[in-house]
N, C-alpha and C positions, 0 to 999 in steps of 0.2 A: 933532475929529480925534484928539485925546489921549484923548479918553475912549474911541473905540474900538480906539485899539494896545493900550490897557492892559487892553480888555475879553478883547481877543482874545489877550494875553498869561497870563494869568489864567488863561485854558480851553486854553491849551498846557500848562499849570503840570499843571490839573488833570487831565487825559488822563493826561499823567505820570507823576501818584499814584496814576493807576486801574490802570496796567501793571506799575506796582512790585509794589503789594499783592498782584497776580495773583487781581481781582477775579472768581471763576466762571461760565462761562458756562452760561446752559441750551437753547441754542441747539441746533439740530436741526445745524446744520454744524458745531458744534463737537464735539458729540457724536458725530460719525462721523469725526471726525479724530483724536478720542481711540481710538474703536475700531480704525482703521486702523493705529495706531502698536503694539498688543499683538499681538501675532505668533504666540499662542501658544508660546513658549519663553521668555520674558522674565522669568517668575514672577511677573505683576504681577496684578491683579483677576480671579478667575477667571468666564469668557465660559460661559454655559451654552447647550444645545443645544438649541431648544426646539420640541418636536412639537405642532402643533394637534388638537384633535378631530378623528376622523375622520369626513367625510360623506360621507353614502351618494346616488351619484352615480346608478347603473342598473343593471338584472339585464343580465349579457352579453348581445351579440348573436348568440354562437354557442351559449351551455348555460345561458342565462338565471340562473347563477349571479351573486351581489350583487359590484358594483363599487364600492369607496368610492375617496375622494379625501383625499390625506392630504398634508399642507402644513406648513412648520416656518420657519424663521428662516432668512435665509443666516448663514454662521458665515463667519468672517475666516477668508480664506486658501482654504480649502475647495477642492480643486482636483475633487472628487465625495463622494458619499454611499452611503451603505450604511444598508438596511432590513435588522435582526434580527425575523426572526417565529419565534413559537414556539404549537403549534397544541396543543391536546389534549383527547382525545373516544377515544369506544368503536367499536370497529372494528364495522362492520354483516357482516361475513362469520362475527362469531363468533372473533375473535381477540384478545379483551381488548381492557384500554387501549390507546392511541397517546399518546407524545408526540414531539414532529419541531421541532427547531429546522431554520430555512431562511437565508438570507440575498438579498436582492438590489440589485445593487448599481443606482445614480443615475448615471450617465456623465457628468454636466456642474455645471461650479461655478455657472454661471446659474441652476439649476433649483432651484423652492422649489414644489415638487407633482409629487406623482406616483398613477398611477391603480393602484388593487391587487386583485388580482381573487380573491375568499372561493370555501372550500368545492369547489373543485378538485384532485380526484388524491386526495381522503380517504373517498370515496363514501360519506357521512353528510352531512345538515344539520344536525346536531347537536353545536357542535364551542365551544373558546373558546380567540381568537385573544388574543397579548398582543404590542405591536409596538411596537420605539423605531429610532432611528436616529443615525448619529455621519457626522461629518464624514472626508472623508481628507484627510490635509494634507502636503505637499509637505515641509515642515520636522519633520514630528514625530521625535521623537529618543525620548521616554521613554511610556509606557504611558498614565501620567495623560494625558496629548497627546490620545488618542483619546477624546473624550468624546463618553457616550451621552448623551439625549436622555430626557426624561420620557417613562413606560409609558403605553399606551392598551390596556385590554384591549375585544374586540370580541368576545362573547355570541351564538353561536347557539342558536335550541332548536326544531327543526322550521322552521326556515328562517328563524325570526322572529328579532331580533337587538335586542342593548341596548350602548351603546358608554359606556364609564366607564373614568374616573382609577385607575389602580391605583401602589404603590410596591414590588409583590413584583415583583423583576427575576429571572427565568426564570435567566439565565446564572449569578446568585449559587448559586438553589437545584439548580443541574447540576454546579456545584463543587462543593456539600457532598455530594450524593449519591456524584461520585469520590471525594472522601476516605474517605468510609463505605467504599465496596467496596476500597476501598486498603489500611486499615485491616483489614478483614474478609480480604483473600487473604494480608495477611502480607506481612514483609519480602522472601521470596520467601529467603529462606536457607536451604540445606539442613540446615545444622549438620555437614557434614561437612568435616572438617580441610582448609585447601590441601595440595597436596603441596608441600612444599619443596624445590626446584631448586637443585641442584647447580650450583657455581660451575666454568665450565669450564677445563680445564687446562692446561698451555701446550706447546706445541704443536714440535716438533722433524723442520722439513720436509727432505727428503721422508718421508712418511708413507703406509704402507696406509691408504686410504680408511674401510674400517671400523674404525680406530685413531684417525684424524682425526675421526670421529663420535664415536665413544665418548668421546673430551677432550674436544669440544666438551661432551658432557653430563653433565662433570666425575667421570668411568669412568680408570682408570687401565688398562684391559685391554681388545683389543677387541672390539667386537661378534663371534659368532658366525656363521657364516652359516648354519648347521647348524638353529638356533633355527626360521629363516624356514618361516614354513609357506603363508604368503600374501602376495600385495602391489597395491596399487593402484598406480596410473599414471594423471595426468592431463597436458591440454595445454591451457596457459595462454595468449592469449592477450592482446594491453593492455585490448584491448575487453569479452572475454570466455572464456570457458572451454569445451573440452568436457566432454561425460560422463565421468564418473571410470569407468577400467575395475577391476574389481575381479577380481584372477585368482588361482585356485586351480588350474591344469592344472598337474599334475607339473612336465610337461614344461617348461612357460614358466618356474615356479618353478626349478626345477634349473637352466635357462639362465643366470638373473639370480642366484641362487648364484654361479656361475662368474663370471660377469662380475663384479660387486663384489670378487670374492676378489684379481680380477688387476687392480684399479685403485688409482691413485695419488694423492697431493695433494703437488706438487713446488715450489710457490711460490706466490705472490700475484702477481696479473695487472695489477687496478687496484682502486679505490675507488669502482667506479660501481655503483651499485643502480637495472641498468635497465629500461623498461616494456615490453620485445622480448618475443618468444616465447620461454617455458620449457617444460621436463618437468620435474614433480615427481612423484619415485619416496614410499611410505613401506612399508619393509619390516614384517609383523606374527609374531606368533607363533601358536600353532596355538589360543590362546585368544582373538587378533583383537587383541591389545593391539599398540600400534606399538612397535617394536624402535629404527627410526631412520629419517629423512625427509632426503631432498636433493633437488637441483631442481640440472638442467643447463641454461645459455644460451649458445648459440654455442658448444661444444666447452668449457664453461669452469663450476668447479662455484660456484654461487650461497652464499653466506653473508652472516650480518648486515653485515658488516664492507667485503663487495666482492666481488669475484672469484677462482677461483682458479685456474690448471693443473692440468689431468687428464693421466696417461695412462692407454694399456688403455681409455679409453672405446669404440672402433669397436664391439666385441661388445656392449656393452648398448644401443647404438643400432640393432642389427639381429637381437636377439631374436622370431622368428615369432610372431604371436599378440599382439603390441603395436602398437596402434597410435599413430602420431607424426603431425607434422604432415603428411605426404603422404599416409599411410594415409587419416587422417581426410578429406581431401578427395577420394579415392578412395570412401569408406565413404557421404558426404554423395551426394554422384554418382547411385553406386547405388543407395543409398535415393530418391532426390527423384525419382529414374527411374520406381523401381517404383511408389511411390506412386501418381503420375501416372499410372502404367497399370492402375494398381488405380480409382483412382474414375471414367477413362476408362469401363472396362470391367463398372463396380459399376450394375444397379440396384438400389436400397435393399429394393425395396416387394416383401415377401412373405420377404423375407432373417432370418436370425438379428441382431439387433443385431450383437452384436462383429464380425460380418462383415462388417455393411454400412455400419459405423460409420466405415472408411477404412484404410489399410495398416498403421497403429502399433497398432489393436485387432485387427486381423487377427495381425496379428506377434506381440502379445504373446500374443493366443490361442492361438498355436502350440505355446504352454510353458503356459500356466496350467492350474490355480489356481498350483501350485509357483512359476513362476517371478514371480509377486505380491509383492512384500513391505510394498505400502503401499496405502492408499486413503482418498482423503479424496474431499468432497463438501460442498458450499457455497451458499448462495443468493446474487444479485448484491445487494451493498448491503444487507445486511441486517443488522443488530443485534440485531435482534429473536429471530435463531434461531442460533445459535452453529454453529459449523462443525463438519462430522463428521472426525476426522482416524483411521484405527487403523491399526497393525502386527500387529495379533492376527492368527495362521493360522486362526486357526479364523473368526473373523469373517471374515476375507478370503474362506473358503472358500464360506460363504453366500451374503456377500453374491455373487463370483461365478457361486456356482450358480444364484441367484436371476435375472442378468443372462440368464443362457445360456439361457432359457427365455423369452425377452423378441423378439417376433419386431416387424419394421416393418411398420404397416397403412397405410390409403393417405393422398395427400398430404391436408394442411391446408390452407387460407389465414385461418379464425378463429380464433385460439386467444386462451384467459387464462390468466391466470397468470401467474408470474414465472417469472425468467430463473433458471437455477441449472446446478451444474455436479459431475461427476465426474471426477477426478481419478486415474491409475494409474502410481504407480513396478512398475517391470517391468525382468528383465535380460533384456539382449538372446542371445538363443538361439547367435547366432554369435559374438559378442565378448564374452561377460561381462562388460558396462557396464552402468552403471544408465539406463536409458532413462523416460520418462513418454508417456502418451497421456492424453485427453479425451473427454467424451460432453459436449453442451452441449444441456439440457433448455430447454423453458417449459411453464411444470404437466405435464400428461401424456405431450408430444409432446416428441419426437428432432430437433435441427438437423441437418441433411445436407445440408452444401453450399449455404446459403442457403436453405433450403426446411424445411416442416416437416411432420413426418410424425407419426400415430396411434401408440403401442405397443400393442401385445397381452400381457398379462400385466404389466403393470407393478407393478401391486400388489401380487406378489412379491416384486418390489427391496423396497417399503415395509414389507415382514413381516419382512427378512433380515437387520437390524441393531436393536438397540433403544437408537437415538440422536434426538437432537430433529428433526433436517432430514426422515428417514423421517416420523416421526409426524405434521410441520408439512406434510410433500407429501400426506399419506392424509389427512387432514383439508381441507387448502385447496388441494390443486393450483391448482384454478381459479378461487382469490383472486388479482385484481390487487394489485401492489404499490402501498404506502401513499407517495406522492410528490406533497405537498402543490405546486404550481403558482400564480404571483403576476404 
């Protein structure tokens, strides 16, 4: 009996010794209780991400395109995943290279596979995929947090495929190509001096309003009103803004003359700088340079500092031919009226574009080419073909003319091509604001109204600027766009 308390004393001893040393374990549950305790934020062993070969599972059930099966580690914490794919191969329509990084994300921290579907939305079998994947993690705080996963690139070539280890990471070589073009456009500096702003002056209320302006822009004498040859007017609201009216009529001009001449700035109100509705006036001179800008809220004039008291405001707020906050919901009324009673009463098919195009192409045709001063035109989501933007009259004038010879043929429901768009700053005939309308293409064919229609002549438009979006419609109207699908 003594030799067994002493046996059994001995191997307490020795347990003991084993817990002290902190003897290692290689035990499969001790090994996941070490993993469980690194949190990714801790700094301690770094946890890699690890992506398995991908296998090739089956050609879809709907486009018989190749479906692999792609599998990796769960990663601690992992609350979902994210697949990086990055695709590149020769456009079969004849428009160069492609390359298209994608992303799709894994919605559940359970999941270790997912199924990915090749050669979809690139209309080539010709292509080579390179794909890794990273965890999202609930705690990440710093960049390194987010770790990718070793590359797989996947090899098509006529539909036949080879799947291999690669270490060139796509994302690395898409940052150095930005720096290059970074590098290449320049700091973007004009080299032209700031202007150096005048410290403004102090100020001895009450004051003439154009006195009060001119200290503020450190002028010891004040504005003129004489100068004024033109001025805009906007109305600002928290959410949003209208149209800036840009007004040159004598008359209006000579009003607001008068009116500034006979206002005041007779105190300070409060210290609140706040998000209510304003007008902001800015008076210019006959070379368009701004002379001085203010901005009225609630009967009270606006500055960095707070608020101020006016008087002699009544007349500047009831100069004919401005419109204010009541105007413009008058002005919205009647337009959204007519409108509606224009595509009511529009059918497109056999019509002139601009006419059939809807009440804001109709309106601005009223005045053009003249009343045009801008025009851009754009493809949806493209990269590839840079946007057309110009203010040239003369190009305005083309390409206009070009449009106005542009008649609507009959409905569609097949069309290819991409979605693309024209774009037209225009003042408006009755208010001298700047206004915009739209044409909303896909290759050949006019959207109207949910519907899409034939043009006749379009190839005009495509002859009447010489920018890339023309040249890329004349060549590939009716190339779908490149929208790799997983």
């Amino acid at each position: 009996m003594k030799k067994i308390t002493a046996l059994i004393l001995c191997l307490c001893i020795f347990a003991g010794l084993l817990c002290a040393c902190g003897t290692p374990s290689t035990g499969n549950g001790a090994a996941e209780e070490i993993s469980s305790e690194n949190d990714n934020n801790t700094g301690s062993a770094e946890i890699k991400m690890v992506l398995h070969e991908p296998k090739y599972l089956k050609p879809s059930d709907i486009n018989h395109k190749p479906v692999f099966t792609l599998s990796w580690d769960p990663y601690p914490n992992a609350y979902s995943y994210e697949f990086a794919i990055y695709v590149e191969g020769e456009d079969s329509y004849g428009r160069g290279p492609f390359a298209i990084r994608s992303t799709k994300g894994i919605h559940s921290k359970e999941a270790v596979s997912a199924d990915l579907y090749f050669l979809q939305g690139i209309y080539t079998d010709t292509a080579t995929y390179r794909i890794k994947i990273r965890p999202s993690l609930k705690a990440a705080e710093k960049k390194e947090d987010y770790v990718w996963s070793n590359i797989w690139q996947i090899s098509f070539v006529d539909g036949e495929y080879t799947v291999t280890s690669t270490e060139a990471d796509f994302d690395e070589e898409i940052a150095a190509d930005a720096q290059k073009e970074e590098k290449k456009d320049g700091s973007g500096n004009t080299g032209k001096p700031a202007k150096e702003a005048k410290e403004p002056l102090d100020h001895s209320l009450p004051e003439e309003l154009l006195l009060y302006l001119a200290r503020e822009k450190g002028e010891s004498e004040a504005f003129s009103a004489d100068d004024i040859a033109s001025l805009s007017v906007g109305v600002n609201y928290c959410e949003y803004a209208e149209p800036v009216q840009n007004i040159t009529d004598e008359e209006t001009v000579e009003a607001f003359k008068k009116a500034v001449q006979q206002m005041a700035v007779t105190g300070k109100y409060d210290e609140v700088f706040s998000t209510e509705t304003y007008y902001a006036y800015s008076a210019k001179d006959a070379e368009g340079n701004t002379l001085f800008s203010f901005s009225i809220q609630n009967g009270l004039l606006e500055r960095r500092d707070g608020r101020y008291r006016l008087e002699g405001l009544t007349e500047l707020l009831s100069i004919p031919g401005i419109l204010l906050e009541e105007g413009w919901g008058k002005y919205w009324d009647e337009y959204n009226e007519k409108a509606d009673a224009y595509e009511r009463d529009t059918d497109p098919a056999g019509m002139d574009l601009l006419e059939a195009a809807g009440y804001g192409t109709h309106l601005m045709n009223s005045g053009a080419p003249d009343n045009i001063f801008y025009i851009d035109a754009y493809i949806d989501y493209a990269k590839d073909v840079p946007k057309m933007q110009t203010w040239d009259k003369q190009e305005i004038e083309s390409i206009y003319a070009a449009l106005s010879g542009i008649k609507v043929g009959k409905h569609r429901d097949d069309i290819g091509g991409r979605m693309w768009h024209m774009t037209f700053g225009y003042t408006d005939p009755a208010y001298n604001f700047s206004q915009d309308t739209y044409l909303s293409f896909k290759g050949n064919c006019i959207k109207l109204d949910g519907e899409y229609y034939e043009l006749e002549n379009i190839e005009e438009l495509y002859g009447s600027s010489d920018c890339e979006i023309f040249s890329y419609m004349k060549d590939f109207s009716d190339a779908p766009a490149l929208k790799p699908v997983y």
